[in-house]
ROLORO-704575 format. One record per atom (N, C-alpha, C, O, CB): residue in three letters; x, y, z. Coordinates in steps of 0.2 Angstrom, whole numbers, always signed. Glycine has a CB too. Example, Ala and Ser with C-alpha at 12.3 -4.5 7.8 and 13.67 -1.06 7.14 Angstrom:
<site "ALA",<+66,-28,+39>>
<site "ALA",<+62,-22,+39>>
<site "ALA",<+66,-16,+39>>
<site "ALA",<+71,-17,+42>>
<site "ALA",<+57,-22,+45>>
<site "SER",<+64,-11,+35>>
<site "SER",<+68,-5,+36>>
<site "SER",<+64,+0,+39>>
<site "SER",<+67,+6,+40>>
<site "SER",<+70,-3,+29>>
# end
This chain:
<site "UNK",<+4,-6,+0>>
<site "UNK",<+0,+0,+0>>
<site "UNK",<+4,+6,+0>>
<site "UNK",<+10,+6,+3>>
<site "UNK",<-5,+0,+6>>
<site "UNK",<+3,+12,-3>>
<site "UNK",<+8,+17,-7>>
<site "UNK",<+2,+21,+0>>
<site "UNK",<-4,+21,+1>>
<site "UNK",<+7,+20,-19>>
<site "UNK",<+8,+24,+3>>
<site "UNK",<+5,+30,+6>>
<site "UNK",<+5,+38,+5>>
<site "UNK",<+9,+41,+6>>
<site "UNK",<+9,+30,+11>>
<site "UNK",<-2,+42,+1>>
<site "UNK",<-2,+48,-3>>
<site "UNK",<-4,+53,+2>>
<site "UNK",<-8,+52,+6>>
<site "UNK",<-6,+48,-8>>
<site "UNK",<-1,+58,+1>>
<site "UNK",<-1,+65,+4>>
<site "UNK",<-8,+68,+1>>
<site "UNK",<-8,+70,-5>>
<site "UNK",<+6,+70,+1>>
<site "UNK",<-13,+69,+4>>
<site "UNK",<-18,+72,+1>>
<site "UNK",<-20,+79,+6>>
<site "UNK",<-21,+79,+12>>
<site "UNK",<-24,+66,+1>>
<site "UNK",<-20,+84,+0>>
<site "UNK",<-19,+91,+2>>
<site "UNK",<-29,+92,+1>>
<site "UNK",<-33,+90,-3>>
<site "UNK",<-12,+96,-4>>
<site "UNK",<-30,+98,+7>>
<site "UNK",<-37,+99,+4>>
<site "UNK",<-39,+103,-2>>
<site "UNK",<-44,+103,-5>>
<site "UNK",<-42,+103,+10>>
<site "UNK",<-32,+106,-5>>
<site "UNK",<-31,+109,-11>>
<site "UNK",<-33,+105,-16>>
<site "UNK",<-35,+108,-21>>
<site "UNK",<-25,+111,-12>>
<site "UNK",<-33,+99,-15>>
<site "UNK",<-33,+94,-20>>
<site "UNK",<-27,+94,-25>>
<site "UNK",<-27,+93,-31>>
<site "UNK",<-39,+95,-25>>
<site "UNK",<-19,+96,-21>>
<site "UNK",<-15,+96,-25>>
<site "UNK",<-9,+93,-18>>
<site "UNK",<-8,+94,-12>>
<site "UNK",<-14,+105,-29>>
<site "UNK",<-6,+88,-22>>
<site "UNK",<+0,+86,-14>>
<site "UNK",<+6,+89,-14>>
<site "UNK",<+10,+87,-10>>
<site "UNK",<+4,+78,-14>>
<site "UNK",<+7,+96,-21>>
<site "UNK",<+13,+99,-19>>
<site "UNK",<+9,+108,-20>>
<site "UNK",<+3,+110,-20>>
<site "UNK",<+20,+96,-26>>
<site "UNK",<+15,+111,-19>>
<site "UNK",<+13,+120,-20>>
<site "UNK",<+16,+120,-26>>
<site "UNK",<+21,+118,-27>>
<site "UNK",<+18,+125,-14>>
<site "UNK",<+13,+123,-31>>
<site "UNK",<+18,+128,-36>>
<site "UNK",<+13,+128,-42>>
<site "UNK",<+7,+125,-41>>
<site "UNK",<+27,+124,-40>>
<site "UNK",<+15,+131,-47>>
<site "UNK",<+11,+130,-54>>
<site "UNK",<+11,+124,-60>>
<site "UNK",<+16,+121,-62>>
<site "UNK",<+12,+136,-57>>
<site "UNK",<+5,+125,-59>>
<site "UNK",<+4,+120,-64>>
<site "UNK",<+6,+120,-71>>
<site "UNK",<+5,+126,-73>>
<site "UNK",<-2,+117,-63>>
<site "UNK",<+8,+115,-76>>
<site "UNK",<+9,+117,-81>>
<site "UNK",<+1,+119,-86>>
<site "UNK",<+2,+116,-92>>
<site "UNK",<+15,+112,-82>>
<site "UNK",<-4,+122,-86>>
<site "UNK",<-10,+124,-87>>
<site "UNK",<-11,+132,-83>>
<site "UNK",<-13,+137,-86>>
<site "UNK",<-14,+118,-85>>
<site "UNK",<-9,+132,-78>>
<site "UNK",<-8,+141,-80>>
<site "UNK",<-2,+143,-78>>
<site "UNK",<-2,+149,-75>>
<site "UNK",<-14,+147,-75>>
<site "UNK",<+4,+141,-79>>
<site "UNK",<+10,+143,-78>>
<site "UNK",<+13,+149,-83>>
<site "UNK",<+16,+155,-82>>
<site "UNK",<+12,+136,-79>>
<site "UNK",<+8,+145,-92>>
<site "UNK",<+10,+150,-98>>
<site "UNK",<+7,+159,-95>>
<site "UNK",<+11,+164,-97>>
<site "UNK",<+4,+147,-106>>
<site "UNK",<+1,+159,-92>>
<site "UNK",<-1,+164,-91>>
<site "UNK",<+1,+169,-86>>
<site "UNK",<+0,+175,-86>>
<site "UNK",<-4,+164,-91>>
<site "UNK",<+3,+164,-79>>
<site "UNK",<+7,+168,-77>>
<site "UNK",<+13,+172,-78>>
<site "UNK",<+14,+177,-77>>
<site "UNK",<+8,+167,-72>>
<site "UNK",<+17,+166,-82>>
<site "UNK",<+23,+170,-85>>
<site "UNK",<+21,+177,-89>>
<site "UNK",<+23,+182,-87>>
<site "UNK",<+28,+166,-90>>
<site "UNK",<+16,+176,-94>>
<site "UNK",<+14,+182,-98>>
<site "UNK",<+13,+188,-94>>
<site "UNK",<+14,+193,-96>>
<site "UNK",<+7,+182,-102>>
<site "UNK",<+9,+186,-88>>
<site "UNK",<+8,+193,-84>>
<site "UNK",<+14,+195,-80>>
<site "UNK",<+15,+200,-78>>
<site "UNK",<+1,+192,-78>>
<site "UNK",<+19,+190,-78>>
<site "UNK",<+24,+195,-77>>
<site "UNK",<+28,+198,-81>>
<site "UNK",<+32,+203,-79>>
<site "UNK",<+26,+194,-73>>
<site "UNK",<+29,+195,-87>>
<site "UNK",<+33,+200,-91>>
<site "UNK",<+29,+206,-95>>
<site "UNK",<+32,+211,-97>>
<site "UNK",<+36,+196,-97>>
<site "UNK",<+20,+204,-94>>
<site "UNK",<+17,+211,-95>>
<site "UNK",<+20,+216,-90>>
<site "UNK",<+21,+222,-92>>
<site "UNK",<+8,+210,-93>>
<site "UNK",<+20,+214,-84>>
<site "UNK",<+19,+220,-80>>
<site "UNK",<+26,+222,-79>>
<site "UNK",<+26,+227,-75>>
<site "UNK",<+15,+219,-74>>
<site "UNK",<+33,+220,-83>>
<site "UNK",<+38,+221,-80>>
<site "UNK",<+39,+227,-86>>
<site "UNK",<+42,+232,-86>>
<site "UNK",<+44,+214,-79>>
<site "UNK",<+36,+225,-93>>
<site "UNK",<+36,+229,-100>>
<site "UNK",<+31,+235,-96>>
<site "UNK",<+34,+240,-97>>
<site "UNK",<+31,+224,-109>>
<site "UNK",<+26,+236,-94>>
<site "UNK",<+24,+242,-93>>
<site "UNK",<+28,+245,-85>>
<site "UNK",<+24,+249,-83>>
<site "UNK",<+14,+242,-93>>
<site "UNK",<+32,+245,-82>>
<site "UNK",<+35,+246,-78>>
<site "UNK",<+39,+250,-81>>
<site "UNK",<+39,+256,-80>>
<site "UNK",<+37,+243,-75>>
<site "UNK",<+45,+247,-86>>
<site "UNK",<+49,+248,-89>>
<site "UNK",<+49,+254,-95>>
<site "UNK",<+53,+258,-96>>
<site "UNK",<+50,+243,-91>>
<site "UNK",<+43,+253,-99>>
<site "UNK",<+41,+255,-104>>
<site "UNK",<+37,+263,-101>>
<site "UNK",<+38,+268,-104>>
<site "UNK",<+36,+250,-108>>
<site "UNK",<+34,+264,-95>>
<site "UNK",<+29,+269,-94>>
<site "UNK",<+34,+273,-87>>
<site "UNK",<+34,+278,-84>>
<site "UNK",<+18,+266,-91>>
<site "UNK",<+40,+266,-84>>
<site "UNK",<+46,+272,-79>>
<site "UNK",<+49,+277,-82>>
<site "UNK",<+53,+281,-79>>
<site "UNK",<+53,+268,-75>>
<site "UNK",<+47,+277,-88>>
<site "UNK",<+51,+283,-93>>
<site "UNK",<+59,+284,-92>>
<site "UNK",<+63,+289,-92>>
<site "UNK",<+49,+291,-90>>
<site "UNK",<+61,+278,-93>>
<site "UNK",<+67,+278,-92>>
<site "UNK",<+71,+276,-86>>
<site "UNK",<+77,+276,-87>>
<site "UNK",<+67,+283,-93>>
<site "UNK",<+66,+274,-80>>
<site "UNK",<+69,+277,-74>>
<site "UNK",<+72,+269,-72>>
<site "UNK",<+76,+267,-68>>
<site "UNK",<+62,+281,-69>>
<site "UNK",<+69,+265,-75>>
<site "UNK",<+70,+256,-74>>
<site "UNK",<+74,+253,-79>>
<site "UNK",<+74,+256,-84>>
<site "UNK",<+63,+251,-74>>
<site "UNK",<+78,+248,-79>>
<site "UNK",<+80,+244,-83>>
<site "UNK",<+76,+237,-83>>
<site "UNK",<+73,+236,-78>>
<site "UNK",<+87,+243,-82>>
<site "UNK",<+76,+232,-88>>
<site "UNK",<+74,+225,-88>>
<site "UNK",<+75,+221,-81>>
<site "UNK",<+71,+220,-77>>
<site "UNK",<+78,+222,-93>>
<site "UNK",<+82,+220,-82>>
<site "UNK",<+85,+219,-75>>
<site "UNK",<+84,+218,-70>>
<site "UNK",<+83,+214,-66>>
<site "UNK",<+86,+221,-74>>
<site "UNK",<+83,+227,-70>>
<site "UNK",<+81,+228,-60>>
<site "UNK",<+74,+228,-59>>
<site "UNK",<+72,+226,-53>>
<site "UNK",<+84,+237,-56>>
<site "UNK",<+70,+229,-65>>
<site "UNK",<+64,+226,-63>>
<site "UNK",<+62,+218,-64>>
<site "UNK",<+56,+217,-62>>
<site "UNK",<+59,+230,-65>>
<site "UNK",<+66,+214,-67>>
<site "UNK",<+63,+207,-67>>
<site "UNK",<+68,+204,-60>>
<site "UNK",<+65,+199,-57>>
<site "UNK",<+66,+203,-75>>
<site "UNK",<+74,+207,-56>>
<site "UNK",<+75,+205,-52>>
<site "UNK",<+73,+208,-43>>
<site "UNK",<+74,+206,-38>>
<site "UNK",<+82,+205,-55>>
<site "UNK",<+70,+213,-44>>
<site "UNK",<+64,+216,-39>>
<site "UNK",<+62,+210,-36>>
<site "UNK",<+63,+204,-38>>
<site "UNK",<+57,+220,-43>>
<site "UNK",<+60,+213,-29>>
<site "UNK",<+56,+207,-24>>
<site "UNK",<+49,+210,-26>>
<site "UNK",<+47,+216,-28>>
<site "UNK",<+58,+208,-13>>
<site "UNK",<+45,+202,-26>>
<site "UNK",<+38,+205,-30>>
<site "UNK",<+34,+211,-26>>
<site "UNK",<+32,+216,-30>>
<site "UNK",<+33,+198,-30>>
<site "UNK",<+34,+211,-20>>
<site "UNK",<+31,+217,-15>>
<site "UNK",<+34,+222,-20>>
<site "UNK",<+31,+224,-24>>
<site "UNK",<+33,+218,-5>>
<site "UNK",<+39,+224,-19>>
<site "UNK",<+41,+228,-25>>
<site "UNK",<+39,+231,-29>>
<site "UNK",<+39,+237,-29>>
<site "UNK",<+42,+227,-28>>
<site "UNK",<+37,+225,-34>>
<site "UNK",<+38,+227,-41>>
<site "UNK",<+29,+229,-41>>
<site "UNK",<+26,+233,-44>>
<site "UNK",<+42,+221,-47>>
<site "UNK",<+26,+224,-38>>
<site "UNK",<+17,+225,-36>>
<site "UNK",<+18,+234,-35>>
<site "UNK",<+14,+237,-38>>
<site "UNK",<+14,+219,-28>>
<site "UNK",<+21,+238,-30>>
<site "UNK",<+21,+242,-28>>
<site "UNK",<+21,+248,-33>>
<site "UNK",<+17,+253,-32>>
<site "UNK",<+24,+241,-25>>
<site "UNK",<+27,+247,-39>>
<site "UNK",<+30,+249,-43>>
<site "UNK",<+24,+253,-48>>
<site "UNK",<+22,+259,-50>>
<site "UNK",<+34,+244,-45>>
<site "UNK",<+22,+245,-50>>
<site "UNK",<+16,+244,-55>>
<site "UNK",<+9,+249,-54>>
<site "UNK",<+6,+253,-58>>
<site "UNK",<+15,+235,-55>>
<site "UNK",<+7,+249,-48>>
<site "UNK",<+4,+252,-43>>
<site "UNK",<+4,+259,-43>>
<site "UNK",<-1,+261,-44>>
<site "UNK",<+5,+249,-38>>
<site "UNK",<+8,+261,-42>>
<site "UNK",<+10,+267,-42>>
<site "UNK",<+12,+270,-48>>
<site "UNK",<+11,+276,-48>>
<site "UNK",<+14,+268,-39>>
<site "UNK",<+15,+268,-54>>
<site "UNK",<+14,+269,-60>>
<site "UNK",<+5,+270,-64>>
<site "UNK",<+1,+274,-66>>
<site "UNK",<+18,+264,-62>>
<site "UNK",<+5,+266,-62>>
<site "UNK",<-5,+264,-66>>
<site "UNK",<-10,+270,-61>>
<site "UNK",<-15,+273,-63>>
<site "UNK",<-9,+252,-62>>
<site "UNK",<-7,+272,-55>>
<site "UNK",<-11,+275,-51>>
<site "UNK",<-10,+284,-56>>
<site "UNK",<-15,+288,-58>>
<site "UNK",<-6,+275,-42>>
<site "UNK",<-3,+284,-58>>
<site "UNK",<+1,+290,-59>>
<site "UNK",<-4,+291,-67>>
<site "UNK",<-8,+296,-69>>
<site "UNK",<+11,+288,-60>>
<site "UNK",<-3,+289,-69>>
<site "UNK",<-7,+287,-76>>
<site "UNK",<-12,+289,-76>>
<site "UNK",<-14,+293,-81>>
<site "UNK",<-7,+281,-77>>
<site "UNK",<-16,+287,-71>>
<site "UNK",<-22,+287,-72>>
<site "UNK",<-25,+294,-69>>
<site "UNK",<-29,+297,-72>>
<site "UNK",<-25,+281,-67>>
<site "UNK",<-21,+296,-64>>
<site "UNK",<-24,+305,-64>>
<site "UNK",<-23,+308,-69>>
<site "UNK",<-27,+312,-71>>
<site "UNK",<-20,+309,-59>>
<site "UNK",<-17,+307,-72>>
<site "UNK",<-15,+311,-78>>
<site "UNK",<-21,+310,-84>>
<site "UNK",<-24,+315,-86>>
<site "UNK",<-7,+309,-82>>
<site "UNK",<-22,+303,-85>>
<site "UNK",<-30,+303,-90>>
<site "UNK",<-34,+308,-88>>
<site "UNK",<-36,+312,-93>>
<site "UNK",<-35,+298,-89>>
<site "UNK",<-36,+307,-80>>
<site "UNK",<-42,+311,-79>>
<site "UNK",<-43,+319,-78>>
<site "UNK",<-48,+323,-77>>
<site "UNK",<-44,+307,-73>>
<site "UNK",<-36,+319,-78>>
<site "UNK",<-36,+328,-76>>
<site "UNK",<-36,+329,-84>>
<site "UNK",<-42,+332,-86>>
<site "UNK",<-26,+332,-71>>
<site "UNK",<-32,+327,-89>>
<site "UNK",<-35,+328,-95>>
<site "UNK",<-41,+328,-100>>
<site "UNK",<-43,+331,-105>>
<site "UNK",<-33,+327,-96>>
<site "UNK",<-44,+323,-96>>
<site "UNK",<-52,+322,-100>>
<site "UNK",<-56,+329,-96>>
<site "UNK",<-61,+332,-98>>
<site "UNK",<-57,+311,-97>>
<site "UNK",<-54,+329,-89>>
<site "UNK",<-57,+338,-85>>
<site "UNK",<-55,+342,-87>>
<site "UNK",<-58,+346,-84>>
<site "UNK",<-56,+340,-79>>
<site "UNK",<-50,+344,-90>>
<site "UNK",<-47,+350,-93>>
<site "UNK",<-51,+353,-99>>
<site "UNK",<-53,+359,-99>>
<site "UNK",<-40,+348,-96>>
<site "UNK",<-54,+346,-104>>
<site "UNK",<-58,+347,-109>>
<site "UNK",<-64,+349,-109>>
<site "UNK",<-67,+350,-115>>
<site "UNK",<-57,+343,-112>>
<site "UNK",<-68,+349,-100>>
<site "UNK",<-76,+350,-101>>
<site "UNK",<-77,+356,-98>>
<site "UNK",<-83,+357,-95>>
<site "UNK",<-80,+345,-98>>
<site "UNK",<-69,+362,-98>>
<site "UNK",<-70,+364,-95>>
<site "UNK",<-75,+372,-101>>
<site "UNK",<-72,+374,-106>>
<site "UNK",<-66,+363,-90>>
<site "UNK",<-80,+374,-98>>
<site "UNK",<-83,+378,-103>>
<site "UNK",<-82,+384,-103>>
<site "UNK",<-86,+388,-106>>
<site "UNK",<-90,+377,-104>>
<site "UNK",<-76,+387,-100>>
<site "UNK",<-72,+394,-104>>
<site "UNK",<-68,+392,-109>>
<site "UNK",<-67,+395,-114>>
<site "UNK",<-67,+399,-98>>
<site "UNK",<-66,+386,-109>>
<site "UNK",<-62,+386,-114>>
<site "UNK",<-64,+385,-122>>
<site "UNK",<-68,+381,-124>>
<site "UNK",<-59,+382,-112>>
<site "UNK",<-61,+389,-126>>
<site "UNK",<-63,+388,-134>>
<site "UNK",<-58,+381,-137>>
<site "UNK",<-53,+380,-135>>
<site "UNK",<-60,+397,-139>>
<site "UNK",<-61,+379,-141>>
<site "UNK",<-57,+377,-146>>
<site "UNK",<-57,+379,-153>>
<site "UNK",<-61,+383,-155>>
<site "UNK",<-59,+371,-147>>
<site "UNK",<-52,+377,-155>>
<site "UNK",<-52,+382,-163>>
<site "UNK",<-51,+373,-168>>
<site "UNK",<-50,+375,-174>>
<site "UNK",<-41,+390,-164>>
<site "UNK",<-51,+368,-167>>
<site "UNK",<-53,+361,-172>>
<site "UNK",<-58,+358,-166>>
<site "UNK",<-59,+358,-160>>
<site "UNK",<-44,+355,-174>>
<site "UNK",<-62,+356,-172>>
<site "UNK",<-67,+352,-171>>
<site "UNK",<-67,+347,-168>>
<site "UNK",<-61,+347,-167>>
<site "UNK",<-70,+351,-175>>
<site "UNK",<-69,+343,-166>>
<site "UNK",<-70,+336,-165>>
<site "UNK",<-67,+332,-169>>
<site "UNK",<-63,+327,-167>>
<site "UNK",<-76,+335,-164>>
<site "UNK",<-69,+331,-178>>
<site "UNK",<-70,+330,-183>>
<site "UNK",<-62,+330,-186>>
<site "UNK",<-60,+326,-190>>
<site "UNK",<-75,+334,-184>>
<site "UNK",<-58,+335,-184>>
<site "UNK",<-51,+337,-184>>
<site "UNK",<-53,+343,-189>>
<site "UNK",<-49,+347,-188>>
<site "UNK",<-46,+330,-187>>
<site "UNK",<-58,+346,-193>>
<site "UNK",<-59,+353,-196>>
<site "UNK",<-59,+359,-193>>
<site "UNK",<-61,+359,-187>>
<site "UNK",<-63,+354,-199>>
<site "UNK",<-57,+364,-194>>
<site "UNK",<-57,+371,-193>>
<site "UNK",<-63,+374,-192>>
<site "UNK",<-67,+375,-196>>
<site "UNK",<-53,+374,-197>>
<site "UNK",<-64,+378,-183>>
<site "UNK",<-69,+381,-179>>
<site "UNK",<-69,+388,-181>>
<site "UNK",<-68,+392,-177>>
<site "UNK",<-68,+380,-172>>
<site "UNK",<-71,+390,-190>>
<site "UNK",<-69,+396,-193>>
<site "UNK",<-71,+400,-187>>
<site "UNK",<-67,+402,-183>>
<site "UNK",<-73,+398,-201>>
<site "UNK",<-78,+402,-186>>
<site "UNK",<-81,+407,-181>>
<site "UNK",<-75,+410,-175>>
<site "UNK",<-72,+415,-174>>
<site "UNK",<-88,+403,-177>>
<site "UNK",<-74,+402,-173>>
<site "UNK",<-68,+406,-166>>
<site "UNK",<-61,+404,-169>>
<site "UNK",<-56,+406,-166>>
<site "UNK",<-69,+403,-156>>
<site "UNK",<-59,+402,-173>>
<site "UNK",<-52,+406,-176>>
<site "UNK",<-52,+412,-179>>
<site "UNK",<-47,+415,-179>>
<site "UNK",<-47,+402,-181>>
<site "UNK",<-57,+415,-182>>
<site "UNK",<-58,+422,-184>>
<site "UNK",<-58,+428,-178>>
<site "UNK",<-56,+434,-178>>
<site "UNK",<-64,+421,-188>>
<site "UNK",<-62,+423,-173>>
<site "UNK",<-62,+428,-168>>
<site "UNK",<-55,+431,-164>>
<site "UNK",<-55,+436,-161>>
<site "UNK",<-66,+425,-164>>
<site "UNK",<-48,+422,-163>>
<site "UNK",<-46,+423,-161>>
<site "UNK",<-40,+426,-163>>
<site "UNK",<-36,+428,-160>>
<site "UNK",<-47,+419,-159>>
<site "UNK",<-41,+427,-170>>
<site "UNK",<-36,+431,-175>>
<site "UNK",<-34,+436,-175>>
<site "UNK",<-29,+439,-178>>
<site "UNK",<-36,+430,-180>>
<site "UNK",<-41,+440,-172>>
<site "UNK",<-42,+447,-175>>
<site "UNK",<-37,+452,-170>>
<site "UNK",<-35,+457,-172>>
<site "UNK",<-50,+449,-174>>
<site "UNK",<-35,+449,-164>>
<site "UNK",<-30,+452,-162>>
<site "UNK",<-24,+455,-165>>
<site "UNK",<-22,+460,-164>>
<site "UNK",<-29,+450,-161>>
<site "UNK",<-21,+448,-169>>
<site "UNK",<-15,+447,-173>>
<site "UNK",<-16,+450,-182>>
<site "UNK",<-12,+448,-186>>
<site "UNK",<-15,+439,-172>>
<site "UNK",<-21,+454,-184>>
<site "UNK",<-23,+456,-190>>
<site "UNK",<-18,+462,-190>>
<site "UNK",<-18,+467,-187>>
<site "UNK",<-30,+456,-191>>
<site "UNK",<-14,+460,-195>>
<site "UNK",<-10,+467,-199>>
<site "UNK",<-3,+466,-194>>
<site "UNK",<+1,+471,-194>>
<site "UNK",<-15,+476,-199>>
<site "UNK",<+0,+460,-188>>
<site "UNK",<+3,+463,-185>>
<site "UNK",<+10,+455,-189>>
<site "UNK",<+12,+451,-184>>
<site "UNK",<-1,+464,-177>>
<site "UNK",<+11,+454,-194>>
<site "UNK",<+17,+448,-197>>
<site "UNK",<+24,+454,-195>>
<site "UNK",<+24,+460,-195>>
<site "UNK",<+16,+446,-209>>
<site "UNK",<+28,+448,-194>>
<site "UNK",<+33,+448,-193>>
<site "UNK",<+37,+446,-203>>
<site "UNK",<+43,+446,-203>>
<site "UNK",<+33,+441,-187>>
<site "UNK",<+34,+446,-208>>
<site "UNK",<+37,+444,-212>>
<site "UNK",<+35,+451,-218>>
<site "UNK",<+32,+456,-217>>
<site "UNK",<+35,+435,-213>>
<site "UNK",<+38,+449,-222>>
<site "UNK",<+37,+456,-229>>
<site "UNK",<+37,+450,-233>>
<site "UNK",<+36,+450,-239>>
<site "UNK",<+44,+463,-230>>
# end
Protein backbone atom coordinates (compact mmCIF):
# COMPACT_ATOMS: atom_id res chain seq x y z
CA UNK A 1 0.00 0.00 0.00
CA UNK A 2 1.56 3.47 -1.40
CA UNK A 3 1.05 5.95 1.22
CA UNK A 4 -0.39 9.56 -0.50
CA UNK A 5 -0.21 13.06 0.71
CA UNK A 6 -3.67 14.34 0.23
CA UNK A 7 -3.80 18.20 0.47
CA UNK A 8 -7.48 19.79 0.84
CA UNK A 9 -6.24 21.81 -2.17
CA UNK A 10 -6.55 18.71 -4.10
CA UNK A 11 -2.97 19.29 -5.00
CA UNK A 12 0.10 17.16 -2.84
CA UNK A 13 2.59 19.76 -3.89
CA UNK A 14 2.67 23.91 -3.92
CA UNK A 15 3.65 25.57 -7.29
CA UNK A 16 2.22 26.00 -10.74
CA UNK A 17 0.88 23.90 -12.73
CA UNK A 18 1.86 23.45 -16.12
CA UNK A 19 -1.98 24.81 -17.38
CA UNK A 20 -1.68 28.18 -16.02
CA UNK A 21 1.97 28.51 -15.65
CA UNK A 22 1.97 30.08 -19.59
CA UNK A 23 -0.10 32.86 -18.11
CA UNK A 24 1.36 33.67 -15.33
CA UNK A 25 4.66 34.06 -16.98
CA UNK A 26 2.75 36.48 -19.64
CA UNK A 27 1.56 38.62 -16.77
CA UNK A 28 4.73 39.04 -15.44
CA UNK A 29 6.59 39.97 -18.29
CA UNK A 30 3.34 42.19 -18.99
CA UNK A 31 3.86 44.01 -16.10
CA UNK A 32 7.70 44.15 -16.03
CA UNK A 33 7.20 45.86 -20.04
CA UNK A 34 4.73 48.47 -18.60
CA UNK A 35 7.03 49.29 -15.66
CA UNK A 36 9.84 49.58 -17.88
CA UNK A 37 8.21 51.07 -20.85
CA UNK A 38 5.74 53.88 -18.79
CA UNK A 39 9.18 54.41 -15.72
CA UNK A 40 10.22 56.68 -18.51
CA UNK A 41 13.32 55.64 -18.45
CA UNK A 42 13.79 55.31 -14.82
CA UNK A 43 14.08 51.19 -14.76
CA UNK A 44 15.99 48.74 -16.64
CA UNK A 45 14.85 44.99 -17.57
CA UNK A 46 16.90 43.84 -14.99
CA UNK A 47 16.30 45.62 -11.99
CA UNK A 48 12.77 45.19 -12.54
CA UNK A 49 12.68 41.41 -13.41
CA UNK A 50 15.06 41.01 -10.43
CA UNK A 51 12.78 43.25 -7.88
CA UNK A 52 11.22 41.48 -4.79
CA UNK A 53 7.63 40.92 -5.92
CA UNK A 54 6.11 43.46 -2.96
CA UNK A 55 8.14 45.63 -5.09
CA UNK A 56 7.51 45.42 -8.14
CA UNK A 57 3.50 45.02 -7.27
CA UNK A 58 4.17 48.41 -5.68
CA UNK A 59 5.91 49.88 -8.56
CA UNK A 60 3.30 48.83 -11.05
CA UNK A 61 0.74 50.32 -8.70
CA UNK A 62 1.99 53.46 -8.48
CA UNK A 63 2.75 53.84 -11.97
CA UNK A 64 -0.90 52.74 -13.11
CA UNK A 65 -2.16 55.06 -10.11
CA UNK A 66 0.18 58.07 -11.88
CA UNK A 67 -1.33 57.48 -15.12
CA UNK A 68 -4.49 57.37 -14.30
CA UNK A 69 -4.77 60.91 -12.75
CA UNK A 70 -3.01 62.26 -15.69
CA UNK A 71 -5.99 60.69 -17.92
CA UNK A 72 -8.40 62.12 -15.71
CA UNK A 73 -7.13 65.62 -15.17
CA UNK A 74 -7.08 65.62 -18.97
CA UNK A 75 -10.42 64.36 -20.03
CA UNK A 76 -11.34 67.56 -17.07
CA UNK A 77 -9.42 70.01 -18.66
CA UNK A 78 -11.58 69.44 -21.83
CA UNK A 79 -15.11 70.08 -20.17
CA UNK A 80 -14.08 72.81 -19.05
CA UNK A 81 -16.60 75.54 -20.67
CA UNK A 82 -14.48 78.79 -20.71
CA UNK A 83 -12.48 77.23 -22.78
CA UNK A 84 -12.60 77.65 -26.89
CA UNK A 85 -11.45 75.37 -29.28
CA UNK A 86 -10.31 76.41 -32.57
CA UNK A 87 -10.53 72.26 -34.30
CA UNK A 88 -13.43 70.44 -34.16
CA UNK A 89 -13.93 67.23 -32.92
CA UNK A 90 -13.93 66.04 -36.52
CA UNK A 91 -10.28 67.31 -36.82
CA UNK A 92 -11.72 70.69 -39.20
CA UNK A 93 -11.34 74.12 -38.52
CA UNK A 94 -13.86 76.16 -35.79
CA UNK A 95 -13.81 79.22 -38.66
CA UNK A 96 -16.20 81.48 -36.22
CA UNK A 97 -13.60 81.28 -33.28
CA UNK A 98 -10.33 81.21 -35.14
CA UNK A 99 -11.57 84.37 -36.77
CA UNK A 100 -12.38 85.56 -33.54
CA UNK A 101 -9.23 84.56 -32.15
CA UNK A 102 -7.16 86.12 -34.91
CA UNK A 103 -8.42 89.40 -34.91
CA UNK A 104 -5.95 90.40 -32.50
CA UNK A 105 -3.08 89.43 -34.56
CA UNK A 106 -4.51 91.18 -37.98
CA UNK A 107 -1.98 93.35 -39.85
CA UNK A 108 0.60 92.51 -37.08
CA UNK A 109 3.41 89.69 -39.42
CA UNK A 110 6.59 89.50 -38.60
CA UNK A 111 7.44 88.77 -42.39
CA UNK A 112 7.41 91.13 -45.71
Amino acid sequence: MIDESISQLGLAFFGLTSKIAPQFRAGVFKQIHEIVFHGQGGYDWDTVYNMPLWLRKFTFNEIKKYHEKQNEAIQNQGKDSNQKNLINPDGTINTPEFLQASKDYKGKTSYK
